[in-house]
ROGUSE-239609 format. One record per atom (N, C-alpha, C): x, y, z; residue in three letters. Coordinates in pm, whole numbers, plus 32768, in hexadecimal, padded with zeros to 4 digits. Example, Ala and Ser with C-alpha at 12.3 -4.5 7.8 and 13.67 -1.06 7.14 Angstrom:
<atoms>
85277DC7830CALA/84CE7E3E830CALA/85287EB6830CALA/85057F1F82C4SER/85577F9682CASER/850A80038313SER/
</atoms>
This chain:
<atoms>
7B7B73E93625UNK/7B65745B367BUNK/7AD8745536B8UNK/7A5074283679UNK/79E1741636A1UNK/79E973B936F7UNK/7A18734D3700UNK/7A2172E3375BUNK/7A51732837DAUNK/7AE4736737E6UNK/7B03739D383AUNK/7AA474293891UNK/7A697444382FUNK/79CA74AA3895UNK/7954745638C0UNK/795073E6387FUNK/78E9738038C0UNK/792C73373952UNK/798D73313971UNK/79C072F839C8UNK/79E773463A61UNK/7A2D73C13A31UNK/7A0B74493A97UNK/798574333AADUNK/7911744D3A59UNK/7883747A3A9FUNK/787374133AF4UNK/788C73783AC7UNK/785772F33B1CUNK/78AD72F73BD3UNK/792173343BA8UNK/7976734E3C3FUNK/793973D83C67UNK/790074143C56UNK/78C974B13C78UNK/786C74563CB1UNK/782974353C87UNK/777274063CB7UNK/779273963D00UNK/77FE732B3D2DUNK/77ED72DB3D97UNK/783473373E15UNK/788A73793DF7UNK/78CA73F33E88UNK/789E743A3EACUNK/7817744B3E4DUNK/77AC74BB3E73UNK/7757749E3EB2UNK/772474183EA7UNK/769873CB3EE3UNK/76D373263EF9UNK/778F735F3F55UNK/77BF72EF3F9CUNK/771E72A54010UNK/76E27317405DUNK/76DD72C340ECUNK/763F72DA40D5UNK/75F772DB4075UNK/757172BA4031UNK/758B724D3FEFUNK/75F072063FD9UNK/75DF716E3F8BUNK/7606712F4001UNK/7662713F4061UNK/768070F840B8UNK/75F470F74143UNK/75D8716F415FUNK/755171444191UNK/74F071094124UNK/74E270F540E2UNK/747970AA409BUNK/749F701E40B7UNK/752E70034071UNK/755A6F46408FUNK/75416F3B4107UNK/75546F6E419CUNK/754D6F5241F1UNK/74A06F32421CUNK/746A6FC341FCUNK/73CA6F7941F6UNK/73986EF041EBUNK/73AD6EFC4131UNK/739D6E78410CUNK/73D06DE64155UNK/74396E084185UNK/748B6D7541CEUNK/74676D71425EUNK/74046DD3429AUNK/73BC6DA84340UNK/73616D8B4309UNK/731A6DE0427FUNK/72826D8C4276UNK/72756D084260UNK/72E36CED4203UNK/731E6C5741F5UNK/73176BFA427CUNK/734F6C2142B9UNK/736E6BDF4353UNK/72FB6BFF4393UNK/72A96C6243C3UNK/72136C444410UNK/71CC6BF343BDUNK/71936BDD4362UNK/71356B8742EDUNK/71586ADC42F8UNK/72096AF642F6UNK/72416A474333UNK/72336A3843B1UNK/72336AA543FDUNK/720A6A7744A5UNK/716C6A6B44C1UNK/71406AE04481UNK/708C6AB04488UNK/70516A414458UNK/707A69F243C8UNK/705E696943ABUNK/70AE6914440EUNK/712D6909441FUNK/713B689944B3UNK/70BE68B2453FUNK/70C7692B4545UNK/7067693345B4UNK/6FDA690345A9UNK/6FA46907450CUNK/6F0B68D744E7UNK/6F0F682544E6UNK/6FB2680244B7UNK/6F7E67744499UNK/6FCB671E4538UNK/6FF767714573UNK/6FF4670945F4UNK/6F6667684653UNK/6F3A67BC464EUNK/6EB667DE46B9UNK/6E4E67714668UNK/6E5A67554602UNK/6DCE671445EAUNK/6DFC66AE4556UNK/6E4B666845A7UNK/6EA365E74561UNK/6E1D65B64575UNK/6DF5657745E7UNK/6D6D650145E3UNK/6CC86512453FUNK/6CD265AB4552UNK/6C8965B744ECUNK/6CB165AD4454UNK/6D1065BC4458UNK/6D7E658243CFUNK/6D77652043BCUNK/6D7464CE43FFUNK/6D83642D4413UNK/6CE963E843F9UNK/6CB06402443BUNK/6C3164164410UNK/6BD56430438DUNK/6C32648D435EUNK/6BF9649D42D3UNK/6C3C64454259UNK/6CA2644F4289UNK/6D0863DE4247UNK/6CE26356423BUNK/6C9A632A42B0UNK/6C3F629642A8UNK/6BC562A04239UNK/6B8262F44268UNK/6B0763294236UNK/6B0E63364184UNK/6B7D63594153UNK/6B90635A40E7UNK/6BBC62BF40B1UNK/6C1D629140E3UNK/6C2E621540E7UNK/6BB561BC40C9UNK/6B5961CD4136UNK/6AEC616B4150UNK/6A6E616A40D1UNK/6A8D61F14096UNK/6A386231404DUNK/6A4D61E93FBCUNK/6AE561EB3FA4UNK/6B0B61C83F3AUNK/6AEB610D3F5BUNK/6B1D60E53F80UNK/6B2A60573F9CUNK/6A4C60433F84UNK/69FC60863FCFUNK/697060593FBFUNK/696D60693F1EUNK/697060DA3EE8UNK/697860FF3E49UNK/699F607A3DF2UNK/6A1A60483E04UNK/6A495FC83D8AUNK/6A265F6D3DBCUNK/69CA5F483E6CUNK/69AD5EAD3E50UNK/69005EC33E3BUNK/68A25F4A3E3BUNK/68425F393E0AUNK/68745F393D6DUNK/68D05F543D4CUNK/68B85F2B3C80UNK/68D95E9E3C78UNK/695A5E853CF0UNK/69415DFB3CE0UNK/68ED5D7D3CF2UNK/687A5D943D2BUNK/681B5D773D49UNK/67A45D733CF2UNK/679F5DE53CD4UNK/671E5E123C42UNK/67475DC73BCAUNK/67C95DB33BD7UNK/67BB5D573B37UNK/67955CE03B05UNK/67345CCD3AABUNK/66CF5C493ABAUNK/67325BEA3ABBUNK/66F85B563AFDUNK/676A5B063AF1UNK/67385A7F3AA7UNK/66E15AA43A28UNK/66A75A3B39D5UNK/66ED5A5B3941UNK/674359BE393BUNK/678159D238C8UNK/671E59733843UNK/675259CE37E2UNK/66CE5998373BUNK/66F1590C36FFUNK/66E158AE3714UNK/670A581E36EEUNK/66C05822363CUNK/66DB581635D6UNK/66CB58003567UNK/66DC57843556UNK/6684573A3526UNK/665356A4351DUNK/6632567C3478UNK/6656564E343AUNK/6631562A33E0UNK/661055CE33A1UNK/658A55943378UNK/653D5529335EUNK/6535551D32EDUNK/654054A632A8UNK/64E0547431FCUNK/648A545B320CUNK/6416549F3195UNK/638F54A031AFUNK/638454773123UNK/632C53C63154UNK/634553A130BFUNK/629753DA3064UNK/62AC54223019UNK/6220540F2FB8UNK/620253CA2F76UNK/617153892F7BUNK/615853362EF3UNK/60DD53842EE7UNK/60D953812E2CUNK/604553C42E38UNK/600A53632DF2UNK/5FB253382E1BUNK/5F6D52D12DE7UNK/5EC453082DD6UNK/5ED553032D39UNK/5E2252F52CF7UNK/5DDB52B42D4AUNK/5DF0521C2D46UNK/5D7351E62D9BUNK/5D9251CA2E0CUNK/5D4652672E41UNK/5D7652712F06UNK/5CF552172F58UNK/5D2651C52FABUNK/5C8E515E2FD5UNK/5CC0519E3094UNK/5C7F51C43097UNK/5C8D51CE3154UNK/5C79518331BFUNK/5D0051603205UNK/5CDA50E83252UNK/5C6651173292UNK/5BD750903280UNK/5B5650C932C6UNK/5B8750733358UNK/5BBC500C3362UNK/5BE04FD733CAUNK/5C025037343DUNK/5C615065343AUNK/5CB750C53468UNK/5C575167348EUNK/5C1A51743450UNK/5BB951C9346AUNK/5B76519934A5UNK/5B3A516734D1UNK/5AD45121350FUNK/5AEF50EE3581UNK/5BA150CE3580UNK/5BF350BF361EUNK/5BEF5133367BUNK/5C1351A93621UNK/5C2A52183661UNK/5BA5525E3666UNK/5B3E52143659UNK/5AB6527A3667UNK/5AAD53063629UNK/5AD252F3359FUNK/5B0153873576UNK/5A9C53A43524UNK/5A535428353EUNK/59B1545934F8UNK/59C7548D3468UNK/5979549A33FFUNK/597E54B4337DUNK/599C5548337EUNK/5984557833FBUNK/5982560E33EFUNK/5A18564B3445UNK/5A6155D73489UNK/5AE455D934BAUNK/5B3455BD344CUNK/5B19556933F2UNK/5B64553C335EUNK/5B6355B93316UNK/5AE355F132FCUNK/5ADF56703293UNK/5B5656F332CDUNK/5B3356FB337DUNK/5BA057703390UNK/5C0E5716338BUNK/5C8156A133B2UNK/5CB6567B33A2UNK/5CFA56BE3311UNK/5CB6565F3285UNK/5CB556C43211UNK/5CC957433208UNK/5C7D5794324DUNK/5C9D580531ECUNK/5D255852328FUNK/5D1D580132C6UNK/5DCA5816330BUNK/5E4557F832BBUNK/5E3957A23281UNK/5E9B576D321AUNK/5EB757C031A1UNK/5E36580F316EUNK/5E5B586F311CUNK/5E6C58CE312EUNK/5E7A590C31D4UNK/5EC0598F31EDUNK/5E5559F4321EUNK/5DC759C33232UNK/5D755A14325DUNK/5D8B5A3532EDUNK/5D9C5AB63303UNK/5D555B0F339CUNK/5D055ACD33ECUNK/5CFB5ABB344EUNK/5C715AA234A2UNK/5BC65AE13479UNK/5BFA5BA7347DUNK/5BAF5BD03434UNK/5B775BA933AEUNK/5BD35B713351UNK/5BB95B7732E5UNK/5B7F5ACA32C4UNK/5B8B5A85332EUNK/5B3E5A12331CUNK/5AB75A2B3363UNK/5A995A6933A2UNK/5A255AA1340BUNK/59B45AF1339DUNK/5A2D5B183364UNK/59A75B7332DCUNK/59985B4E327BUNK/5A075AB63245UNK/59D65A5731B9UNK/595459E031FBUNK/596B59C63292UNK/58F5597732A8UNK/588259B432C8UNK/58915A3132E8UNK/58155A55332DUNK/57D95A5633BFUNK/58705A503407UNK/58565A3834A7UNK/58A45A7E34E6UNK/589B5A883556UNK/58CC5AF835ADUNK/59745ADA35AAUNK/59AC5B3035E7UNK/5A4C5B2635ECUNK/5A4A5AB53689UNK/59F65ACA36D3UNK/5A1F5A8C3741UNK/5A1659E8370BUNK/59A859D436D6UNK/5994595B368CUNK/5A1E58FF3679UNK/5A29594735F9UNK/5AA8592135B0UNK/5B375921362DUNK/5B56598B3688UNK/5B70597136F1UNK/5B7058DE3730UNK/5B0C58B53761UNK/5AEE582237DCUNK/5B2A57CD375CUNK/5AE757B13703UNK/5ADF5761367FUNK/5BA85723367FUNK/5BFC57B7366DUNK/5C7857D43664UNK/5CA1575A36CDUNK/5C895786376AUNK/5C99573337DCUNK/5C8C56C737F1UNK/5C0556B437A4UNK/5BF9560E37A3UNK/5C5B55A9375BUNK/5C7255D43708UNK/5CD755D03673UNK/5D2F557636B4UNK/5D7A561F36DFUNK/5DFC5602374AUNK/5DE2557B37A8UNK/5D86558E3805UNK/5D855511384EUNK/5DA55473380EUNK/5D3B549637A2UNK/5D2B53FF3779UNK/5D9553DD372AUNK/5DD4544336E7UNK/5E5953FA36AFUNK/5EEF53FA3706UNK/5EDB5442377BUNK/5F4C54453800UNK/5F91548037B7UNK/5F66552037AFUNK/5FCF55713762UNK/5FD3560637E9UNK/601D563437A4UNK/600B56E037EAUNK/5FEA57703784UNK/601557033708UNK/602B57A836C0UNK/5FF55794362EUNK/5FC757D535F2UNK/5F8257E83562UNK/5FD3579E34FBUNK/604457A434FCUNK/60A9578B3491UNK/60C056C534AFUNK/60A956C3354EUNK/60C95646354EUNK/607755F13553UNK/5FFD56203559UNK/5F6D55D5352EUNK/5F3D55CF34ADUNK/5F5C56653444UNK/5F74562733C9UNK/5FE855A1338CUNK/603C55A233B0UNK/60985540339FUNK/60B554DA33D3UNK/6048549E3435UNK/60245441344BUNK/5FB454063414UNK/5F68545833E4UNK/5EF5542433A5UNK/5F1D53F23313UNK/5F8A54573307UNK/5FA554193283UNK/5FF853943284UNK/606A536A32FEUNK/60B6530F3300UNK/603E52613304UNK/5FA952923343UNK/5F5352363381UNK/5EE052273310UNK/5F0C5265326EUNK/5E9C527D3219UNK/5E4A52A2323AUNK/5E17530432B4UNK/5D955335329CUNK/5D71539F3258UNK/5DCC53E73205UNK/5DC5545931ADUNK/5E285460312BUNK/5DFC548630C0UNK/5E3354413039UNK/5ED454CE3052UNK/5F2654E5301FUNK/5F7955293023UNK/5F63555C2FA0UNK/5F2C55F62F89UNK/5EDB561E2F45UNK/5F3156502EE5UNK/5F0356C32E5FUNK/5F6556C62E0CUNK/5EEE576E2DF6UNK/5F3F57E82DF1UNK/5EE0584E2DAFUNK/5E49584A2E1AUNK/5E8E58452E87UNK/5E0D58822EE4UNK/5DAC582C2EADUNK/5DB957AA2E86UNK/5D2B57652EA8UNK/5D3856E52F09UNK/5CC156C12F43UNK/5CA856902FB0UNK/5C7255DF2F77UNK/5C9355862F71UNK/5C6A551F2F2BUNK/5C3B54C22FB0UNK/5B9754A02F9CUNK/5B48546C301AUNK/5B3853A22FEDUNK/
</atoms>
């Protein structure tokens, strides 16, 4: 019986406020239709600027992934691996020959040394008692005379050429 009074009221209230729903759908379905005629009318009056932006975005995106493609370094890490033979030998004798080829000073031997045991620039500058620039040129000369570039490979050449004992506990054997 409740069902049947819920169903009267729902037919009362659409026969009552028949031509308030029907003007409303009708509303809704021209606003529908001007809004689809005003966007045709916006995108053909000013298609060119559409188009336009459409590149523009395009162009935008396309600059974006070839500057990343671009920025990415293109140096790959080669891992090399060498045997480095040690001998430690008590009685270290230094080729004097060989020193004496390479014109190499007692005081290029000493930083030499204490390169080998891991000293700083600074920290060889303040066990000798001389300026950092010193120890600096000293460094350079090094390099030259053994045709190296780099710290690690001028120690290890000196050691491959005996001019420096391959030490044991941070000591320096002359």
């Amino acid at each position: 019986m409740l069902s049947n009074i819920g169903m009267t009221n729902s037919k009362n209230l659409l026969t009552k406020h028949k031509a308030t729903i029907i003007y409303s759908i009708s509303l809704a379905a021209l606003l529908f239709l001007l809004k689809w005629l005003e966007l045709r009318f916006i995108i053909f009056e000013h298609s060119f600027e559409i188009y336009i932006g459409f590149i523009a975005v395009i162009f935008t995106a396309l600059g974006i992934w070839l500057a990343l493609k671009l920025s990415k370094p293109k140096i790959e890490t080669i891992v090399v691996e060498k045997e480095v033979y040690v001998t430690r030998n008590e009685n270290f004798v230094r080729d004097a020959s060989l020193v004496s080829q390479l014109e190499l000073s007692k005081r290029e031997l000493e930083i030499l040394g204490l390169l080998a045991q891991g000293h700083s620039n600074q920290e060889i500058a303040a066990k000798l008692f001389v300026s950092l620039s010193t120890v600096k040129t000293h460094n350079q000369n090094l390099y030259e005379k053994l045709d190296v570039k780099r710290r690690t490979q001028a120690i290890e050449k000196a050691r491959r050429l005996n001019l420096i004992l391959w030490y044991e506990n941070n000591q320096y054997g002359k």
